[in-house]
N, C-alpha and C positions, 0 to 999 in steps of 0.2 A: 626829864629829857626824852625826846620823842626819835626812832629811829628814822633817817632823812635819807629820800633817795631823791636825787635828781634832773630828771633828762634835759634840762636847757644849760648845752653843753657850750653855750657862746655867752656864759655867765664868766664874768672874772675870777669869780669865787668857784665855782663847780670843777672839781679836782675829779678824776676818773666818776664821775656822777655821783659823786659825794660833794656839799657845802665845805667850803675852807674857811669861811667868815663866820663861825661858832654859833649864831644863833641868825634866825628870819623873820621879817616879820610878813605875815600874811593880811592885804588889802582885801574890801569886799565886805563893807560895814553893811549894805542892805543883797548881800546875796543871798539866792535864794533854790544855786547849782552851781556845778564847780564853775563852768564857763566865766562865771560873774567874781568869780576870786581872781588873785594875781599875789607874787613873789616881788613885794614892795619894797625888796633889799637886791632886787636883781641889778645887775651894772653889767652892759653890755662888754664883751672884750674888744678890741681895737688893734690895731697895729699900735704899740708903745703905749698901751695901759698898761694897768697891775695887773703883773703876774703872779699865779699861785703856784707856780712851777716846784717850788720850795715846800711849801705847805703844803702838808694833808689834808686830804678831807676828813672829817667829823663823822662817824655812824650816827653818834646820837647827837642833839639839839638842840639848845632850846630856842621855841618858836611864840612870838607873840600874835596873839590873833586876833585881827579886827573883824570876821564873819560871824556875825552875833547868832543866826538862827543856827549854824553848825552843831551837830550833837557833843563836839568835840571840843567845845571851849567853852571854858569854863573862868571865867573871871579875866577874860582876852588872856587866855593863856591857850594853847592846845594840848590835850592828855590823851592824842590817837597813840597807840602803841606805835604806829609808824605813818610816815606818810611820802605821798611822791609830789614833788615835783613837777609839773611839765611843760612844754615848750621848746622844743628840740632846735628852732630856728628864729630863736625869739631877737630879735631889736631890743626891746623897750619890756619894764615889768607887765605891759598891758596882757602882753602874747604871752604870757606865764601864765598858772593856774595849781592851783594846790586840788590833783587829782584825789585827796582823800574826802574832800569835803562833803559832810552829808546834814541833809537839812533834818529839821526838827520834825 
């Protein structure tokens, strides 16, 4: 489990900048910097969607990863001891990006 921060704070899931949906998975099967990744379990909040008001956020993760050249996945798994998040004003998983990601 990987420790999870983060900033796209208009995720239904993102509880004080912590995930409430237990595990992500990370887009970005030919990236080759983070730009090119994206938060493929992100779901925009709305007036009258789900709330995680209730639910905590998660420290740790588990993250599935499709970023194949990443140093940090390892069988679409990811084994960064931590990673961020971001996309502070995101719509859509596009405007997300897994700030950890580092190429080979």
């Amino acid at each position: 489990m990987t420790v999870l921060s983060c900033s796209a704070v208009t995720c239904v899931y993102n509880k004080e900048e912590l995930c409430s949906k237990g595990d992500i998975k990370v887009g970005g099967s030919e990236a080759t910097k983070k730009d090119q990744t994206c938060c493929e379990s992100f779901i925009e909040r709305k007036d009258g969607s789900m709330s995680n008001s209730e639910k905590s956020g998660y420290t740790t993760i588990g993250i599935e990863c499709e970023a194949q050249e990443c140093v940090y996945n390892e069988e679409r798994e990811c084994f960064a001891g931590a990673i961020n998040v971001g996309g502070n004003e995101a719509a859509t998983s596009e405007e997300t990006r897994c700030g950890t990601f580092r190429c080979e």
